[in-house]
CHARMM internal coordinates of N, CA and C (Angstrom, degrees):
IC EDIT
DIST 1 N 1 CA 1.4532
DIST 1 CA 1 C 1.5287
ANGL 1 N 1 CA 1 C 109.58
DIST 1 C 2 N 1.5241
ANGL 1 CA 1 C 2 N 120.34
DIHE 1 N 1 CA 1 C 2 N 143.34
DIST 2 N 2 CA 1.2682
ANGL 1 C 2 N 2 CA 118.77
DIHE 1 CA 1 C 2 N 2 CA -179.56
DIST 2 CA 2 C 1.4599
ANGL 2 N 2 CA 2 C 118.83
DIHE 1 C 2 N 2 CA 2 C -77.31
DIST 2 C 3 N 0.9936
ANGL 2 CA 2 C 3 N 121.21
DIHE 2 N 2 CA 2 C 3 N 174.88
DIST 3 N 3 CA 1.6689
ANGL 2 C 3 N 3 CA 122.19
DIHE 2 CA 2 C 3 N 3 CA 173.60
DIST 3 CA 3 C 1.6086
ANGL 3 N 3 CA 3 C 100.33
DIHE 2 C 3 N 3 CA 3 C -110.82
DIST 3 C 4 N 0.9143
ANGL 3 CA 3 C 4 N 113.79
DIHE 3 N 3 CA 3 C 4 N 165.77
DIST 4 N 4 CA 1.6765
ANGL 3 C 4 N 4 CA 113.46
DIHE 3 CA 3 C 4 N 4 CA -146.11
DIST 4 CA 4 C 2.1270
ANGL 4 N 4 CA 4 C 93.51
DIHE 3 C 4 N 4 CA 4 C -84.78
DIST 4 C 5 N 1.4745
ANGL 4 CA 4 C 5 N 111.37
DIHE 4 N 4 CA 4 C 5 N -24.58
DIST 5 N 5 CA 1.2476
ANGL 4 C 5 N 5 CA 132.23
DIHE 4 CA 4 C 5 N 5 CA 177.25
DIST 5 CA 5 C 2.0127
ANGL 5 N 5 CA 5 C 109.42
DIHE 4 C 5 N 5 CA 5 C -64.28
DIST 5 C 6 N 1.3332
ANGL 5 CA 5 C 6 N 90.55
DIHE 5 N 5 CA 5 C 6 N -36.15
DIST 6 N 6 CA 1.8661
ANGL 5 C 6 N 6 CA 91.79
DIHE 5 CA 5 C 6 N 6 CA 174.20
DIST 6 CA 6 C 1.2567
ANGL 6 N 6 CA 6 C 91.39
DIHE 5 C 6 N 6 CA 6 C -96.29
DIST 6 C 7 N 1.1844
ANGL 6 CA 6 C 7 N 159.37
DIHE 6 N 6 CA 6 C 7 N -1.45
DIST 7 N 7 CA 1.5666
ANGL 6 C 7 N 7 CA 125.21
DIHE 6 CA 6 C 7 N 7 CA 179.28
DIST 7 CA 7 C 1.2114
ANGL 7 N 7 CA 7 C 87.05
DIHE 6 C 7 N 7 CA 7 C -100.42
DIST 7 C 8 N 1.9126
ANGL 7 CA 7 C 8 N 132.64
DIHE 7 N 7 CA 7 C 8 N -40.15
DIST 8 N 8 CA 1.6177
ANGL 7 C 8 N 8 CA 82.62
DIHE 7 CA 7 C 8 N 8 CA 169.31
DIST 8 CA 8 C 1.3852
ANGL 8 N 8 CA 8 C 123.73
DIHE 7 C 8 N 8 CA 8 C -90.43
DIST 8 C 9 N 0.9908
ANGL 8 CA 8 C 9 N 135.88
DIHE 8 N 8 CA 8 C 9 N 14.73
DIST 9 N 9 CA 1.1820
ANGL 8 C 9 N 9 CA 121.69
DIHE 8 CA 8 C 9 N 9 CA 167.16
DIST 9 CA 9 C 1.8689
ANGL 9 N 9 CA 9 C 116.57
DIHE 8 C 9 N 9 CA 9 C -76.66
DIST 9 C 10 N 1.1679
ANGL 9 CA 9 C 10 N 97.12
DIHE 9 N 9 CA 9 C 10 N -14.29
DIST 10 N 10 CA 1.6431
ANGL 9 C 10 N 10 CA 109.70
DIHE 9 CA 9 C 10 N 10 CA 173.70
DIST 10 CA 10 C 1.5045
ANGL 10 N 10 CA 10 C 117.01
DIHE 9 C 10 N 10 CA 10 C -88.06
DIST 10 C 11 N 1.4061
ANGL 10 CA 10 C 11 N 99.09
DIHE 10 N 10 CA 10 C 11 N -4.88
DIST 11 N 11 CA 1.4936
ANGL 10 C 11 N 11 CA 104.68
DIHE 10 CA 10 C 11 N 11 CA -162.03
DIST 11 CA 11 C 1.8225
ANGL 11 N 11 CA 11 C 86.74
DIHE 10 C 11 N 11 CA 11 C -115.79
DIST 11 C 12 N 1.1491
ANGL 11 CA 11 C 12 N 134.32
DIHE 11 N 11 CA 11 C 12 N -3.10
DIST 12 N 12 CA 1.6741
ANGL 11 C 12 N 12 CA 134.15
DIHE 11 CA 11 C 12 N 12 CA 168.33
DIST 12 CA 12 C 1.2790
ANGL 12 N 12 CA 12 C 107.09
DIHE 11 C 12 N 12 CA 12 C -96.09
DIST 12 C 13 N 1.0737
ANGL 12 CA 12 C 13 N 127.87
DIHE 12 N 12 CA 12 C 13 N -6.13
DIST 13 N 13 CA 1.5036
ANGL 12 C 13 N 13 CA 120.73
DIHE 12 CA 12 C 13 N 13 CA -158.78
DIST 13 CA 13 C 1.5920
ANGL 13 N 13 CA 13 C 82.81
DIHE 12 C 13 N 13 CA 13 C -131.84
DIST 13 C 14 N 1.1669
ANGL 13 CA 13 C 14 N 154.89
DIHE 13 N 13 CA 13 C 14 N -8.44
DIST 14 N 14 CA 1.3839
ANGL 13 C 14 N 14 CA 160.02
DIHE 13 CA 13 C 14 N 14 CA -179.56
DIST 14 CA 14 C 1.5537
ANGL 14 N 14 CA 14 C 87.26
DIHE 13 C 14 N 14 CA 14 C -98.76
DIST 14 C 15 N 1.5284
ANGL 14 CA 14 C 15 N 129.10
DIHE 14 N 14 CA 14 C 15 N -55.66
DIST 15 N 15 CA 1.5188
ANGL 14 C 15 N 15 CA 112.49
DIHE 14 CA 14 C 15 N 15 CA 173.79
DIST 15 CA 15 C 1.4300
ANGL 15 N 15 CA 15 C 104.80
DIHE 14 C 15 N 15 CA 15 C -58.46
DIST 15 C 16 N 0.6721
ANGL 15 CA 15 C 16 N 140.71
DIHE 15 N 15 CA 15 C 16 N -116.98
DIST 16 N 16 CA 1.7423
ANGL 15 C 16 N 16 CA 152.20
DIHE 15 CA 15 C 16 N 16 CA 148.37
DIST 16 CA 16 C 1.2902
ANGL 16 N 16 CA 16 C 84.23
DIHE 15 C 16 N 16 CA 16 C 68.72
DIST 16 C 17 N 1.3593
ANGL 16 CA 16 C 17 N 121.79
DIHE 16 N 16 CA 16 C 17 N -71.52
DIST 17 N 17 CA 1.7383
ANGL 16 C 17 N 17 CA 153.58
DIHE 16 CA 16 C 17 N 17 CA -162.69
DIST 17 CA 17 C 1.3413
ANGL 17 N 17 CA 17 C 111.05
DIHE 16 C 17 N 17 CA 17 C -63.63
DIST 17 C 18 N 1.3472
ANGL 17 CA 17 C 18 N 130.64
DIHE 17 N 17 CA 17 C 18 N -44.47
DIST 18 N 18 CA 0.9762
ANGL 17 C 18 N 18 CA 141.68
DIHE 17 CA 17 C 18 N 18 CA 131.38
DIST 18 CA 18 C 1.2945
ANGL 18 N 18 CA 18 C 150.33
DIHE 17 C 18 N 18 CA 18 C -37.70
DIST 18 C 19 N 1.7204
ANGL 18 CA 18 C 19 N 115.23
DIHE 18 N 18 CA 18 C 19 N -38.44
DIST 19 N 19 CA 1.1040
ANGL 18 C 19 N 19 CA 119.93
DIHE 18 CA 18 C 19 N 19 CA 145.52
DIST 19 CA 19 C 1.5187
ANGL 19 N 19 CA 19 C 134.88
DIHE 18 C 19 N 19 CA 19 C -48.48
DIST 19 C 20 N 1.4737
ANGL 19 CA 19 C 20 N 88.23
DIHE 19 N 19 CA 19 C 20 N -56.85
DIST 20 N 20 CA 1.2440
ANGL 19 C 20 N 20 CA 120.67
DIHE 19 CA 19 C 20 N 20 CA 176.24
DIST 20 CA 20 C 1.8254
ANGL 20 N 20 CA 20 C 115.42
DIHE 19 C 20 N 20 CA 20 C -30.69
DIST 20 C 21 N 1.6971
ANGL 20 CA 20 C 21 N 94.32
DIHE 20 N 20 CA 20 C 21 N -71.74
DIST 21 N 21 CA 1.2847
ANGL 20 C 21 N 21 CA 104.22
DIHE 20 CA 20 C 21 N 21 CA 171.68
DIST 21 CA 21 C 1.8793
ANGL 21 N 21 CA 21 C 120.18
DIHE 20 C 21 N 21 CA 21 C -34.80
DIST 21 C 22 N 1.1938
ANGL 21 CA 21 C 22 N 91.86
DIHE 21 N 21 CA 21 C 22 N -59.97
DIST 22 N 22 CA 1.9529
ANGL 21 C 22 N 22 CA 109.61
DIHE 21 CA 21 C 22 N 22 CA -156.34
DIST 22 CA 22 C 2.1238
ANGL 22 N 22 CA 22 C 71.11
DIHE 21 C 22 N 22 CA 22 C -73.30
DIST 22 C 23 N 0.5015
ANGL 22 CA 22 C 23 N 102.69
DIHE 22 N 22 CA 22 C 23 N -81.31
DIST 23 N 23 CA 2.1322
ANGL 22 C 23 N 23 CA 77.65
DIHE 22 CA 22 C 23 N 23 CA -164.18
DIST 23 CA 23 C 1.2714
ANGL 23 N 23 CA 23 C 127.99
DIHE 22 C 23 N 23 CA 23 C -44.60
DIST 23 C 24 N 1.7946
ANGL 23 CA 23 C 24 N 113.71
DIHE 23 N 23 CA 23 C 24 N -1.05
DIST 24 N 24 CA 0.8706
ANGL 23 C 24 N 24 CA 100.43
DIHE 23 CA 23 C 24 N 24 CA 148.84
DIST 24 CA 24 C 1.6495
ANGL 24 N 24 CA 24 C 162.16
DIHE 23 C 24 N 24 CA 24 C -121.74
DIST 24 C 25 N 1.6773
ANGL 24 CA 24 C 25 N 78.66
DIHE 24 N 24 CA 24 C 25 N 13.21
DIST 25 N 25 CA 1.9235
ANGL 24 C 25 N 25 CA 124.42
DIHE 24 CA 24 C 25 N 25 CA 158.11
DIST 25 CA 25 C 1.2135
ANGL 25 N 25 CA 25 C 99.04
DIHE 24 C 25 N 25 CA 25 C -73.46
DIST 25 C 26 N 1.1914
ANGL 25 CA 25 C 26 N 134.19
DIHE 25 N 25 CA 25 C 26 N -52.80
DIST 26 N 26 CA 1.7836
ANGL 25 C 26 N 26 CA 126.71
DIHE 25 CA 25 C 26 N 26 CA 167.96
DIST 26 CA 26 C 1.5212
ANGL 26 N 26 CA 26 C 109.18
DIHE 25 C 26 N 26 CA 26 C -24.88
DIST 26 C 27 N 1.4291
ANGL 26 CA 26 C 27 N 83.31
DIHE 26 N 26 CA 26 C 27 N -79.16
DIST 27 N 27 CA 1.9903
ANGL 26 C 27 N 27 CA 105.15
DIHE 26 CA 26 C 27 N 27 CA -169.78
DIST 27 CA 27 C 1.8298
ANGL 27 N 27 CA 27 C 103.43
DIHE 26 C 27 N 27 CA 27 C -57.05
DIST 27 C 28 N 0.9029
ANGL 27 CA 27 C 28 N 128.63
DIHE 27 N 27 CA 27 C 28 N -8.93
DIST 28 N 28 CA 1.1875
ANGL 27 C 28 N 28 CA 144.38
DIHE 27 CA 27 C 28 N 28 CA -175.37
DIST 28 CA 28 C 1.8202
ANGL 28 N 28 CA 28 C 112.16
DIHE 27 C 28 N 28 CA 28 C -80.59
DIST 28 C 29 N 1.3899
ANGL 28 CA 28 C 29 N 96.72
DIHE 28 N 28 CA 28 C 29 N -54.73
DIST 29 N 29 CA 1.5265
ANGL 28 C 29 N 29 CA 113.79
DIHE 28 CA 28 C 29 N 29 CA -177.91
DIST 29 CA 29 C 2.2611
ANGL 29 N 29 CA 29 C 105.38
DIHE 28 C 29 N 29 CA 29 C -88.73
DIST 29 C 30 N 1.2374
ANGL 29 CA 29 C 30 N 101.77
DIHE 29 N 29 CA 29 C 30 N -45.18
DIST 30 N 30 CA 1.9391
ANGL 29 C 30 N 30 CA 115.39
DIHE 29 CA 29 C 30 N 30 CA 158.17
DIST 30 CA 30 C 1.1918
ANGL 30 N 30 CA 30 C 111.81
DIHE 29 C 30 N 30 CA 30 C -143.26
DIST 30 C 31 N 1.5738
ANGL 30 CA 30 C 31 N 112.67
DIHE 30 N 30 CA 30 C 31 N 107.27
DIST 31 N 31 CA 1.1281
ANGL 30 C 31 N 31 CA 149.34
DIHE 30 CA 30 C 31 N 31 CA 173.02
DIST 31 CA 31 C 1.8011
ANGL 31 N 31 CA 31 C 98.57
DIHE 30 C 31 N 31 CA 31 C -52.40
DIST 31 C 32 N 1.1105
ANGL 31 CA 31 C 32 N 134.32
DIHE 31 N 31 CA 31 C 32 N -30.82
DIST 32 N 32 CA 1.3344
ANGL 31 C 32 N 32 CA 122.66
DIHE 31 CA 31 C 32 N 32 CA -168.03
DIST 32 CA 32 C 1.3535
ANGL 32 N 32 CA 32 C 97.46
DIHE 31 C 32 N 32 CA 32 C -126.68
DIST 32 C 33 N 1.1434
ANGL 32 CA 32 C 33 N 129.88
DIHE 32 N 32 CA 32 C 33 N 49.91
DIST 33 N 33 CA 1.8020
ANGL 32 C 33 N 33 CA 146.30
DIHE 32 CA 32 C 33 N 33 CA 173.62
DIST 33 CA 33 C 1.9442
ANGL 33 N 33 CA 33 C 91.14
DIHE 32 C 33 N 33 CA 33 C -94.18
DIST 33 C 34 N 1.1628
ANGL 33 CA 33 C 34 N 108.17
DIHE 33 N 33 CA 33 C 34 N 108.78
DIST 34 N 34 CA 1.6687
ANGL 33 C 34 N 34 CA 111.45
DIHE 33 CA 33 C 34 N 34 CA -179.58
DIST 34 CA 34 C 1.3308
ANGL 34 N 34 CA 34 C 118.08
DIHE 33 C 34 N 34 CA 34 C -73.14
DIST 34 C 35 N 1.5045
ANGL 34 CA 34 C 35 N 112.53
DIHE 34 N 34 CA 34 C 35 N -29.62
DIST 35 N 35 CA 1.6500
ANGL 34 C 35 N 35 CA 98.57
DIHE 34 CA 34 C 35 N 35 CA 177.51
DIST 35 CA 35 C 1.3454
ANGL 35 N 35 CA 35 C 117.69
DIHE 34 C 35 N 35 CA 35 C -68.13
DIST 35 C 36 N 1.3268
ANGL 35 CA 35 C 36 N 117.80
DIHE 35 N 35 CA 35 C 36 N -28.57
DIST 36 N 36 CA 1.4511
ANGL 35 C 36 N 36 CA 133.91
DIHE 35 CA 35 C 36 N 36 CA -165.12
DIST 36 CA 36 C 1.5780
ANGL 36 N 36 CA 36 C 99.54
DIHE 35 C 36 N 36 CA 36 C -76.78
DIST 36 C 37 N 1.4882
ANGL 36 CA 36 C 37 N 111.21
DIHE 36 N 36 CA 36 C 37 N -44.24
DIST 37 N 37 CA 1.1022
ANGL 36 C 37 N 37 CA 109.33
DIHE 36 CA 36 C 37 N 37 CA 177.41
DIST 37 CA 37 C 1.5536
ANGL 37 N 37 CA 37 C 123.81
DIHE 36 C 37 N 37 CA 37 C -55.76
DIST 37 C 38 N 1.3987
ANGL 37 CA 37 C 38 N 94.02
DIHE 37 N 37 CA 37 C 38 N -61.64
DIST 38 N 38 CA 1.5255
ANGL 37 C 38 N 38 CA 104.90
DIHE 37 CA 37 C 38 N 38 CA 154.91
DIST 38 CA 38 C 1.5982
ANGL 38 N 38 CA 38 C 127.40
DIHE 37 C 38 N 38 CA 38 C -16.82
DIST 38 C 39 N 1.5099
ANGL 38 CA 38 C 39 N 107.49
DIHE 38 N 38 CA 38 C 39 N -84.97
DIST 39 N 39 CA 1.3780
ANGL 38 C 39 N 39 CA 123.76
DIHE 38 CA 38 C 39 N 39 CA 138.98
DIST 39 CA 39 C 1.4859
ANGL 39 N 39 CA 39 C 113.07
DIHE 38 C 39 N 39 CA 39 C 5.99
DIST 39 C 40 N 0.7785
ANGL 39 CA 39 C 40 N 110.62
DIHE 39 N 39 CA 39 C 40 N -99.17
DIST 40 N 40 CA 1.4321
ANGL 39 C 40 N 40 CA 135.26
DIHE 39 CA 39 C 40 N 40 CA -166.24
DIST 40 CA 40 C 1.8218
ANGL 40 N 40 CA 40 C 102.15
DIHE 39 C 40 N 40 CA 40 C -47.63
DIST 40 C 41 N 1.3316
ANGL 40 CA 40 C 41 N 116.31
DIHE 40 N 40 CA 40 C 41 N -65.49
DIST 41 N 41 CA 1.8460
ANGL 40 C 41 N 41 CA 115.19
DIHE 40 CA 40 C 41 N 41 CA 169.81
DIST 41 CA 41 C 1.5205
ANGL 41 N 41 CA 41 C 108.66
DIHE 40 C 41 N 41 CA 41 C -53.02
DIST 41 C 42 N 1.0561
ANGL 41 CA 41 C 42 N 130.37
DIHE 41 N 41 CA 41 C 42 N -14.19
DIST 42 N 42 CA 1.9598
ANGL 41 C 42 N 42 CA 117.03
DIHE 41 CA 41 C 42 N 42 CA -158.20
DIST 42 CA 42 C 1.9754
ANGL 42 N 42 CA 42 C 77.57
DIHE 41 C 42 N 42 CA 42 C -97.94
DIST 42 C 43 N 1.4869
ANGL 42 CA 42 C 43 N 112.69
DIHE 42 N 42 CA 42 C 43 N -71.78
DIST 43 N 43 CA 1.1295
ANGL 42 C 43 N 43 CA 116.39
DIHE 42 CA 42 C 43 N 43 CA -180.00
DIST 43 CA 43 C 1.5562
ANGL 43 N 43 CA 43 C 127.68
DIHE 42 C 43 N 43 CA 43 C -54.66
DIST 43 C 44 N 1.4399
ANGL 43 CA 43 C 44 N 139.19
DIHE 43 N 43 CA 43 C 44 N 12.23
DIST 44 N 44 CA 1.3310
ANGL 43 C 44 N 44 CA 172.81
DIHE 43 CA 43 C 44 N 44 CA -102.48
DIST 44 CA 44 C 2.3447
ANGL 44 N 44 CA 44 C 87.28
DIHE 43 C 44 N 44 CA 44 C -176.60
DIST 44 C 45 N 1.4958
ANGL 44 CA 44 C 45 N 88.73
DIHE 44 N 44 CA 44 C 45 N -90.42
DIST 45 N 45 CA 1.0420
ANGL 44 C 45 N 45 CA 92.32
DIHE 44 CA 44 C 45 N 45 CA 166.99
DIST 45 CA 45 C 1.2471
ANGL 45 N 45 CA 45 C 150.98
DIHE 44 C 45 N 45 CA 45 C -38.73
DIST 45 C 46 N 1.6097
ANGL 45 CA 45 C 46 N 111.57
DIHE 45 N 45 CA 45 C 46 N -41.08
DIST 46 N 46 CA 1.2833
ANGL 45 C 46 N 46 CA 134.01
DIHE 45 CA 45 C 46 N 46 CA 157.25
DIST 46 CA 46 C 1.6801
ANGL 46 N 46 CA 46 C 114.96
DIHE 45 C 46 N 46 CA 46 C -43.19
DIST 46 C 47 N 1.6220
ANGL 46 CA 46 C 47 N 107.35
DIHE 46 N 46 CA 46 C 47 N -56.50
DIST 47 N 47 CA 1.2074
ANGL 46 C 47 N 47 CA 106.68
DIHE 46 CA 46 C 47 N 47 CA -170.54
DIST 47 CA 47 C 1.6843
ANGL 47 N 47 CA 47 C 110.85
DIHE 46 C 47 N 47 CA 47 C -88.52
DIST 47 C 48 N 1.5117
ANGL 47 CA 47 C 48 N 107.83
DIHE 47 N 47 CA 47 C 48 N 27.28
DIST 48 N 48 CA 1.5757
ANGL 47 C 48 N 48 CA 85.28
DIHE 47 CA 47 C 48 N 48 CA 164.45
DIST 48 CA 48 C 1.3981
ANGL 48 N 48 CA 48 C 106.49
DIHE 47 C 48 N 48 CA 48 C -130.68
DIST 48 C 49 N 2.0244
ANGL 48 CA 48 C 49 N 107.50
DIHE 48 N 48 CA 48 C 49 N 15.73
DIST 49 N 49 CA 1.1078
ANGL 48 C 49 N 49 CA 113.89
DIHE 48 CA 48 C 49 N 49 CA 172.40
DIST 49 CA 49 C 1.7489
ANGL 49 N 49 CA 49 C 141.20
DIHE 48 C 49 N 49 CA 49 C -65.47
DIST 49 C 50 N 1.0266
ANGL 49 CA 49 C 50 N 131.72
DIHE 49 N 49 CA 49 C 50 N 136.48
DIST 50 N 50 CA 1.3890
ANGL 49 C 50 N 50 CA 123.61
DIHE 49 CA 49 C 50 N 50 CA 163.04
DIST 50 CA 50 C 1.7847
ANGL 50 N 50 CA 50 C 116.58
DIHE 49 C 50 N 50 CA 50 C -23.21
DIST 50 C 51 N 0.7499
ANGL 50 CA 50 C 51 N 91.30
DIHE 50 N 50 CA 50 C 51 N -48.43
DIST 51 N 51 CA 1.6965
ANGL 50 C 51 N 51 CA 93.92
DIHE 50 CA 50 C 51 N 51 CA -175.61
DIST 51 CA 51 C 1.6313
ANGL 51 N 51 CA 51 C 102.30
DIHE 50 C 51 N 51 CA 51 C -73.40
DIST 51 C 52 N 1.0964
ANGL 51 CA 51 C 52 N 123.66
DIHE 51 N 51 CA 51 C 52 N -40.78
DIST 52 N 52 CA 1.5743
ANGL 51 C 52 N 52 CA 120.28
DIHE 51 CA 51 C 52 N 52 CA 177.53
DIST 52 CA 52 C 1.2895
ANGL 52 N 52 CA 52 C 110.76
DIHE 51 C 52 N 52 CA 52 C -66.10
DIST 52 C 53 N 1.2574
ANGL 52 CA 52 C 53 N 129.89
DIHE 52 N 52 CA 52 C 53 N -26.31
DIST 53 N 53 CA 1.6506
ANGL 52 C 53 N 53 CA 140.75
DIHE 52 CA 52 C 53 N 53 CA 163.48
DIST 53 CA 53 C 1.1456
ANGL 53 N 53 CA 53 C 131.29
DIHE 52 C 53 N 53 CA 53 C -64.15
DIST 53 C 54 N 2.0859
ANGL 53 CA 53 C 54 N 92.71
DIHE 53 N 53 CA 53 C 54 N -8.98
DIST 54 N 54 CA 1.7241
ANGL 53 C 54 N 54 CA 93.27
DIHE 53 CA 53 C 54 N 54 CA 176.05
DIST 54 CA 54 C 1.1544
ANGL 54 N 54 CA 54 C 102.03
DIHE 53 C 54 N 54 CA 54 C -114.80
DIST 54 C 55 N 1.4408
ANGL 54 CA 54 C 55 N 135.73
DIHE 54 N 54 CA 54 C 55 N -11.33
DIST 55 N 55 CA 1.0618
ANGL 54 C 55 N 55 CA 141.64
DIHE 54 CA 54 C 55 N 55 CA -171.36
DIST 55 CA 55 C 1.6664
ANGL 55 N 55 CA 55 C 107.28
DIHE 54 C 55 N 55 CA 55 C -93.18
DIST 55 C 56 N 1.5524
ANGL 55 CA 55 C 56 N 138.30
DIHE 55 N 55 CA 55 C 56 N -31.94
DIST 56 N 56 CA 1.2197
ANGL 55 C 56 N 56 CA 131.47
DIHE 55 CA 55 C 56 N 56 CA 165.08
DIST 56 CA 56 C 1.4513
ANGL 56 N 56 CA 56 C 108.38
DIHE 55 C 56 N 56 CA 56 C -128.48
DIST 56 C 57 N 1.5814
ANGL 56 CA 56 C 57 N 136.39
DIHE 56 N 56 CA 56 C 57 N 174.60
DIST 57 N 57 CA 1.1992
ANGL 56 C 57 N 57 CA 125.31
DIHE 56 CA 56 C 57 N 57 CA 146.81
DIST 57 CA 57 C 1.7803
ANGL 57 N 57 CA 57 C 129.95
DIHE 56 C 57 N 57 CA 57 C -93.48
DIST 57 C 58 N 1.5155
ANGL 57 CA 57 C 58 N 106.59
DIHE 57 N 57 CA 57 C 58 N 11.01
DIST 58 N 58 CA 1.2166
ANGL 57 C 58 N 58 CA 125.04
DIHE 57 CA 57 C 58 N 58 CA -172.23
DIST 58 CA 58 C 1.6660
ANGL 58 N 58 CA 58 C 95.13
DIHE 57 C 58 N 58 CA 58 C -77.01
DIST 58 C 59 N 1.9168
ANGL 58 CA 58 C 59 N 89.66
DIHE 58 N 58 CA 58 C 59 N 133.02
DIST 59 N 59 CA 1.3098
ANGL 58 C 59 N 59 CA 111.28
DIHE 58 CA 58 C 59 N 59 CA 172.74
DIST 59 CA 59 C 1.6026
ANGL 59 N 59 CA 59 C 136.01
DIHE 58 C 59 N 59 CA 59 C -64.12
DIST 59 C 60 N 1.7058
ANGL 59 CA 59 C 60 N 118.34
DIHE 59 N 59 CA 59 C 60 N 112.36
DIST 60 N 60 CA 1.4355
ANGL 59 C 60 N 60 CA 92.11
DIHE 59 CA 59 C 60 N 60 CA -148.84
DIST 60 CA 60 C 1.7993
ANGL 60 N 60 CA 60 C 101.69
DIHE 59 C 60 N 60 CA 60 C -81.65
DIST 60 C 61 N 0.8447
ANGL 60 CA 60 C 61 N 111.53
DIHE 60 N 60 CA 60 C 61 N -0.24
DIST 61 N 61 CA 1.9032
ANGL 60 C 61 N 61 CA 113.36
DIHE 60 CA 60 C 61 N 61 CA 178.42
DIST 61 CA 61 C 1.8927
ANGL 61 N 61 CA 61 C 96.28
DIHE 60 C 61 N 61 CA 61 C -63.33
DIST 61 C 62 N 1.3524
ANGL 61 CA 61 C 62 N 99.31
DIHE 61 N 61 CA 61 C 62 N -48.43
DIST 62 N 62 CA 1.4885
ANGL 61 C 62 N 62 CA 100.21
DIHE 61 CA 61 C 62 N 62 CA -166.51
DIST 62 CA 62 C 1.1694
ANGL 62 N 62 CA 62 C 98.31
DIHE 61 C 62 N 62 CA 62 C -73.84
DIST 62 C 63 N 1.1231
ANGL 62 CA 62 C 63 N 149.40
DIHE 62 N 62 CA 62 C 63 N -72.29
DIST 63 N 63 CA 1.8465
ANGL 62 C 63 N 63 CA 161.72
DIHE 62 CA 62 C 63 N 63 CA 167.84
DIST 63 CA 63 C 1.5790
ANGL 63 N 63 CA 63 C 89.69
DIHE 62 C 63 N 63 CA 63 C -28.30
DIST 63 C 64 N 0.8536
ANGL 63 CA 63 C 64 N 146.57
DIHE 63 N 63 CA 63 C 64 N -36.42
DIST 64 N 64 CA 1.8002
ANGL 63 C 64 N 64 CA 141.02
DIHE 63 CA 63 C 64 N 64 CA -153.25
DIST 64 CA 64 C 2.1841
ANGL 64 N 64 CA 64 C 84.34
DIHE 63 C 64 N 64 CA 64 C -85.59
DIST 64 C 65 N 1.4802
ANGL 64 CA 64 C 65 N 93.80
DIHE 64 N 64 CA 64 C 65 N -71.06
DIST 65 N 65 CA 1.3038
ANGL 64 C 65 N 65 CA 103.80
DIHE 64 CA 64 C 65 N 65 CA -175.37
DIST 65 CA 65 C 1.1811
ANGL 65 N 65 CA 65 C 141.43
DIHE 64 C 65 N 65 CA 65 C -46.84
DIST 65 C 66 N 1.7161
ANGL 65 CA 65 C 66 N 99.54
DIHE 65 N 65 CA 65 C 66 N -42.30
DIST 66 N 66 CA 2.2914
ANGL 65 C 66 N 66 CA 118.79
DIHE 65 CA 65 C 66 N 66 CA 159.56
DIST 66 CA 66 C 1.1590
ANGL 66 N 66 CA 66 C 86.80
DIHE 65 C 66 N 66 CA 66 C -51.35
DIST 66 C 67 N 1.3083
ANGL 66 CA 66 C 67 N 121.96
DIHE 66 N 66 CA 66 C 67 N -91.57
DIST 67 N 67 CA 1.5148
ANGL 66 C 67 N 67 CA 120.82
DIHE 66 CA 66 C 67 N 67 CA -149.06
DIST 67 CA 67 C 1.5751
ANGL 67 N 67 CA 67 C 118.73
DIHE 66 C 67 N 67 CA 67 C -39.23
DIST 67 C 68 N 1.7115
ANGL 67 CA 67 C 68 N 120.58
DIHE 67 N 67 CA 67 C 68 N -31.40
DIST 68 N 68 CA 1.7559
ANGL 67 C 68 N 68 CA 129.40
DIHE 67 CA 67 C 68 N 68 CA 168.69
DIST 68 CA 68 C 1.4192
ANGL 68 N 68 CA 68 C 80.72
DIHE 67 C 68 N 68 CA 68 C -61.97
DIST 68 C 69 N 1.2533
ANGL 68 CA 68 C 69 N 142.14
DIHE 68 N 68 CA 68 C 69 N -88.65
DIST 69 N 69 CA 1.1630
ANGL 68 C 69 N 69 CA 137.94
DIHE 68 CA 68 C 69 N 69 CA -113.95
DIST 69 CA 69 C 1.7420
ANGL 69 N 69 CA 69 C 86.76
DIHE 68 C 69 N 69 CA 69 C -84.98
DIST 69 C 70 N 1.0991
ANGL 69 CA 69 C 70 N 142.62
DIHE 69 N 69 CA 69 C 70 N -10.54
DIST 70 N 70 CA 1.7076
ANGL 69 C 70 N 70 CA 133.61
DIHE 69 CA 69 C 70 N 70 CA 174.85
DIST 70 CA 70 C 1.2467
ANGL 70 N 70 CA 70 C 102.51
DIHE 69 C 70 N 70 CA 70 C -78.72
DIST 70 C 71 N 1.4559
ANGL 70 CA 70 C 71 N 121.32
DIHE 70 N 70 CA 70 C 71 N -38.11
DIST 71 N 71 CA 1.2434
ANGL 70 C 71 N 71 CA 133.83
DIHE 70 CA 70 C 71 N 71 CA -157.52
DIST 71 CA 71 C 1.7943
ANGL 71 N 71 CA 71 C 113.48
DIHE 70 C 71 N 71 CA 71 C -83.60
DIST 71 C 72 N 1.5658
ANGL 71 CA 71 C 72 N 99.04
DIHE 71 N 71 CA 71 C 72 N -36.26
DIST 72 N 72 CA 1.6644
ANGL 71 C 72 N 72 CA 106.04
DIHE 71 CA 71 C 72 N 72 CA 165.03
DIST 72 CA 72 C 1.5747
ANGL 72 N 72 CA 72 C 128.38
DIHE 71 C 72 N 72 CA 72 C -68.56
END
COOR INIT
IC SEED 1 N 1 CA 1 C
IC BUILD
């Protein structure tokens, strides 16, 4: 059972993941759409942050890359 501290911490990094995705089906369909772009570097950023390192142990090179390669 989770502790109420990992579901949300599972539940920021599931947005993150989510974000992630939809900016990059955006950029997918217009490559030069700026929010998406946007989008896409903050949440990029996010996952190679300190704080994202405390919140899962999932690799963000590998997680950065599934999600390109779901998304292509």
């Amino acid at each position: 059972m989770c502790e109420p501290y990992e579901m949300l911490a599972n539940a920021i990094v599931l947005q993150a993941v989510e974000d992630y995705r939809r900016a990059l089906r955006k950029l997918k369909s217009n490559p030069d759409y700026s929010p998406a772009i946007y989008t896409k570097r903050e949440v990029e950023r996010f996952f190679r942050s300190r704080w994202y390192a405390e919140l899962t142990s999932v690799d963000p090179a590998i997680l950065i890359r599934e999600l390109k390669k779901e998304v292509a």
